[in-house]
N, C-alpha and C positions, 0 to 999 in steps of 0.2 A: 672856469667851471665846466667847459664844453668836456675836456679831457676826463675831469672826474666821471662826468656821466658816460663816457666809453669805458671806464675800469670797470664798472659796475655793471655793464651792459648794456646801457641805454644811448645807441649808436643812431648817430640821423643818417639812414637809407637816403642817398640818393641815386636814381638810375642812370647809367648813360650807355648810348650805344656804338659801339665797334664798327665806322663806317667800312673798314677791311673784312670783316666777317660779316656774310649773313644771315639768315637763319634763325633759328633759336638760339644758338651759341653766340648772337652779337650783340646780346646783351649783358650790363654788369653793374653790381650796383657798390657805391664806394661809398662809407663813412664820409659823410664834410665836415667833421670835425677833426679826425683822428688820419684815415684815407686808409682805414682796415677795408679790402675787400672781403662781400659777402661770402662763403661759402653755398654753393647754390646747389639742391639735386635735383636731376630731373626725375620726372614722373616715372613709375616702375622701376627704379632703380634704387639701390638701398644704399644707405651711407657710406659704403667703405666703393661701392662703384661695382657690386654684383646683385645678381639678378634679387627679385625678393619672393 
């Protein structure tokens, strides 16, 4: 049933962090159901990755 509820979009976020990267960017959060990575934007920044 875990699968179904990622079709539909209802994905269990969990966080983990990138001991290689620091920073803000060493962060990521991965489905444990499915292991879709989130799509993440930072602040000021507009979806496609320019300015807003």
């Amino acid at each position: 049933m875990g699968r179904l509820l990622c079709l539909i979009g209802r994905h269990h976020w969990v966080h983990h962090v990138n001991r290689e990267a620091s920073g803000p960017g060493g962060g990521y959060d991965l489905c444990s159901r499915c292991g879709r990575e989130k799509n993440v934007y930072e602040p000021g920044r507009g979806p496609v990755g320019g300015s807003v």
